[in-house]
C-alpha positions in Angstrom: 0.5 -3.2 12.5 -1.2 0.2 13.6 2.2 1.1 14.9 3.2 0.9 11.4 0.3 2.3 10.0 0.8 5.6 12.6 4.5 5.5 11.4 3.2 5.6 7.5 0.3 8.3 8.4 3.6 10.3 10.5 5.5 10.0 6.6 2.5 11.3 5.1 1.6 13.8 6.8 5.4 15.8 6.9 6.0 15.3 3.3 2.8 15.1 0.8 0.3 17.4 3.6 -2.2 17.4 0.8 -2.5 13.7 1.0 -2.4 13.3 4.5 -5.3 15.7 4.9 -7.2 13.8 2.4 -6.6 10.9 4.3 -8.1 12.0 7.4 -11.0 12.9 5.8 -11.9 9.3 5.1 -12.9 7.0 7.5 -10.8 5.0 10.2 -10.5 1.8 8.2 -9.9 3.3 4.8 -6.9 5.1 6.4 -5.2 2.1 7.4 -5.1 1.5 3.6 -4.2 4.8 2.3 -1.6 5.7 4.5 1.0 2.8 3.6 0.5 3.6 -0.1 1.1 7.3 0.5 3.7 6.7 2.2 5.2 4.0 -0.4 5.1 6.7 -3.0 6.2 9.3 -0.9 9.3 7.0 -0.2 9.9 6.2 -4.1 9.5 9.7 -5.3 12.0 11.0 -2.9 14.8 8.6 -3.6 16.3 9.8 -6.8 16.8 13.4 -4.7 18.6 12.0 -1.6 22.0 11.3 -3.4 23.9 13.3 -6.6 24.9 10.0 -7.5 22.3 8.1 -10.7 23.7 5.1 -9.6 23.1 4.9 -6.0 19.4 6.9 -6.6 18.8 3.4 -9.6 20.0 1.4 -6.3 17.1 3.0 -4.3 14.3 2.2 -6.9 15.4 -0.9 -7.6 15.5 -1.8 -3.6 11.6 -0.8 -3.8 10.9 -2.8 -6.9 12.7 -6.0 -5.3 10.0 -4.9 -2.3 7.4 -5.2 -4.6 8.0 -8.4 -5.9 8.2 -9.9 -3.1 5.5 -8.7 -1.5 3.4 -9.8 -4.3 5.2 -13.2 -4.3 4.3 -13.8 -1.2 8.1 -13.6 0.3 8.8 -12.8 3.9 9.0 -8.9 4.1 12.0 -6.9 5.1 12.4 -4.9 8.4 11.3 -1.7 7.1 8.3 0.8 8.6 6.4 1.2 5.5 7.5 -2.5 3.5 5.3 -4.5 6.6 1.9 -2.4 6.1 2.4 -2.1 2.5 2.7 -5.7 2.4 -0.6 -6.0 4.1 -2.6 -4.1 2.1 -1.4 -5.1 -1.6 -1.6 -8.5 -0.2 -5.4 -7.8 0.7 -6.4 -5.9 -1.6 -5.3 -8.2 -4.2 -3.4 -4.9 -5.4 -1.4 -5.3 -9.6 2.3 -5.6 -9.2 2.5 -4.2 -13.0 0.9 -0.7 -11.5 3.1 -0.6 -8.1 6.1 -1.3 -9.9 5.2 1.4 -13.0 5.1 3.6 -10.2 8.2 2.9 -8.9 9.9 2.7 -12.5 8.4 6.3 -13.6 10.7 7.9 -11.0 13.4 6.9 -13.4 13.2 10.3 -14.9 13.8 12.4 -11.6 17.0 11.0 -11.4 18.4 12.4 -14.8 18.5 15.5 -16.4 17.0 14.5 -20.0 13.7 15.9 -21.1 10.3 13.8 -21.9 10.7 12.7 -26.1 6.9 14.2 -26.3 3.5 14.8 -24.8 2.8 11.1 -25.2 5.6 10.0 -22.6 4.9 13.0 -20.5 1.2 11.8 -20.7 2.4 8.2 -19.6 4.9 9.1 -16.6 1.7 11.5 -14.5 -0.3 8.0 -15.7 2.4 5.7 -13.8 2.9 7.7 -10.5 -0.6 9.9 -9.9 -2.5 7.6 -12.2 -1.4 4.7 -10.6 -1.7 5.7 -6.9 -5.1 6.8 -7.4 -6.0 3.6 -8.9 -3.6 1.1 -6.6 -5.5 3.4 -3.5 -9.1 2.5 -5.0 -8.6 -0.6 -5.3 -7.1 -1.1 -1.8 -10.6 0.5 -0.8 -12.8 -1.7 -2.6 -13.0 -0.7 -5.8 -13.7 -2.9 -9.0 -11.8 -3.5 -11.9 -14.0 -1.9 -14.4 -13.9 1.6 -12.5 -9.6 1.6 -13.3 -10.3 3.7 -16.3 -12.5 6.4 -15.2 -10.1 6.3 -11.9 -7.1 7.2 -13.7 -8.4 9.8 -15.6 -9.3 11.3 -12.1 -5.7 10.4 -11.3 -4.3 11.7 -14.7 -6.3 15.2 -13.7 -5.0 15.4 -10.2 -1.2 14.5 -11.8 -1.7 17.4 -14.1 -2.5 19.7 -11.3 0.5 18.6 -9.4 3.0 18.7 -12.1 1.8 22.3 -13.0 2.5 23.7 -9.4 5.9 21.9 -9.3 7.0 23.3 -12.5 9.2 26.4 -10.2 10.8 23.2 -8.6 11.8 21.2 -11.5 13.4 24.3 -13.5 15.4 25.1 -9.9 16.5 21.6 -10.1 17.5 22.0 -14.0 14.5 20.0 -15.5 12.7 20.6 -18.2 9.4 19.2 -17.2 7.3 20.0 -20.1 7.5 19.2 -23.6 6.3 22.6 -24.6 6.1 26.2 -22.1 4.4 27.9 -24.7 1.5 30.0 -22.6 -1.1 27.7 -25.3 1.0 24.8 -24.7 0.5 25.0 -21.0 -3.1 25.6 -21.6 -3.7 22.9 -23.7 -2.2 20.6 -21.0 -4.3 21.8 -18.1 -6.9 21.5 -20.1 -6.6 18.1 -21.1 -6.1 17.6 -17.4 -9.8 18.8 -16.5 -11.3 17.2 -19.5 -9.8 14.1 -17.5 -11.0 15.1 -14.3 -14.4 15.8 -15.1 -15.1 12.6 -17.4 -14.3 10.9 -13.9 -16.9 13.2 -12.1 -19.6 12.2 -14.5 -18.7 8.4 -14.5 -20.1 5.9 -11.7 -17.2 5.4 -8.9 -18.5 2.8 -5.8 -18.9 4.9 -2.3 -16.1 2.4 -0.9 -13.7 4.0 -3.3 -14.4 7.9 -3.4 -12.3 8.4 -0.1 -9.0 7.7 -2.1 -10.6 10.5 -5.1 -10.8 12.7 -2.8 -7.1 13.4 -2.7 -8.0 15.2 -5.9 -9.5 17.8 -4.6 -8.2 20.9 -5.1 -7.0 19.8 -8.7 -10.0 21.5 -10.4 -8.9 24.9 -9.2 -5.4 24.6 -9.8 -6.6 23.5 -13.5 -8.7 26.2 -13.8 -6.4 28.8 -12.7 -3.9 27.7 -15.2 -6.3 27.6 -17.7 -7.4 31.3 -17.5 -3.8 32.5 -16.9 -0.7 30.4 -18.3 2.0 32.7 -16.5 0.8 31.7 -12.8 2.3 28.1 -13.4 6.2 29.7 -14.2 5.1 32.0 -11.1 4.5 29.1 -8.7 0.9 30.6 -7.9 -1.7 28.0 -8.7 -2.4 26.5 -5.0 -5.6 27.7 -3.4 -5.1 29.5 -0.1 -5.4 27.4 3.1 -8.4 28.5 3.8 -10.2 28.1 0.9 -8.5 24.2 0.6 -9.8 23.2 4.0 -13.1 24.1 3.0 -13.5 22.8 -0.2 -12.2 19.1 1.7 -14.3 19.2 4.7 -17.7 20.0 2.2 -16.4 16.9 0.2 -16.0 14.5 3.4 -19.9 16.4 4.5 -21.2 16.0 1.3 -19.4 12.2 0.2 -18.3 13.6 -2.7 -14.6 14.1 -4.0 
């Protein structure tokens, strides 16, 4: 098992950094948690890209959503590097299949070139995937069921963030990630974003749990920034600089906070 755990953190750490280096700010035992669920969405966000082909990138989902089901029906798990340590912590933790397998479903969209209908099913898709992985990685760590709203909204803050700094990528890719790139528009949006993010902050989230928030922590900034100048998300300039990143993590880890 911590072969396949190292093999997860290995995942992790080469394709979603940010993550990774949340991860190793929490403690030895909630990383044996995080990492198979970082590296179970890394594996279901990348699988509409790795073929030109809809049908073969549906094929892909769908593989992980049979995963899913049968790692929550108790099946015997298939030979794969992340399916056996994900299996072991939805299976402890006691983990929703309706939220893994949202997650997996939301990815849907990457595979196809159609726009979101409206804010609302924008809204719903950074609910399924950042939403959900925040909460799914909460819960993995202890926390309780009554702490799933205030978690997504920290979830639904960090997705903003993250969907703001890909914007540059998606348009490349011939997207059209938001429902409106109106300077106010985008303002709006980032703003609902930290509205989000902060009615987390101000609600009670169990210690056990605040390691997998902290994967959120440079969303704030990002926010910010995009709220006090629109034009830096089309410019691709919202990240902090590396130093000022690592910082702001290692005072969270110091300070227990996220």
């Amino acid at each position: 098992m911590r072969m396949s755990v190292e093999a997860c953190a290995g995942l992790v750490e080469r394709g979603d950094p940010d993550r990774f280096r949340a991860a190793m700010a929490a403690p030895v035992a909630a990383r044996e948690k995080l990492f198979p669920l970082y590296a179970f969405n890394l594996e279901v966000a990348r699988a509409p890209f790795v073929t030109k082909e809809p049908m073969i990138a549906e094929m892909r989902l769908q593989w992980w959503r049979d995963v899913v089901e049968e790692i929550v029906g108790g099946a015997p798990v298939r030979a794969h590097e992340v399916a056996a340590p994900l299996a072991q912590v939805v299976r402890e933790g006691g983990l929703p299949e309706a939220a893994l397998d949202a997650l997996v479903a939301a990815r849907r969209w990457d595979i196809y070139a159609d726009p979101f209908e409206d804010q609302a099913a924008l809204d719903a898709h950074i609910d399924a995937t950042a939403g959900g992985l925040m909460w799914l990685s909460a819960k993995a760590l202890g926390a309780a069921d009554d702490e799933e709203t205030a978690i997504r909204q920290a979830g639904l803050g960090h997705g903003v963030a993250l969907w703001l700094m890909a914007i540059p990528a998606f348009e490349e890719r011939g997207k059209r990630p938001l429902v409106d790139g109106r300077a106010e528009a985008v303002r709006e949006f980032a703003k609902r974003g930290l509205d989000a993010l902060q009615a987390a902050r101000r609600a009670r989230i169990s210690k056990p749990a605040i390691p997998a928030l902290r994967a959120a922590w440079q969303a704030e900034g990002v926010l910010k920034r995009a709220i006090s100048t629109p034009r830096r998300v089309a410019d691709g300039t919202l990240a902090p600089g590396p130093a000022a990143a690592s910082g702001g993590l290692a005072l969270r880890a110091v300070t227990g906070r996220w």
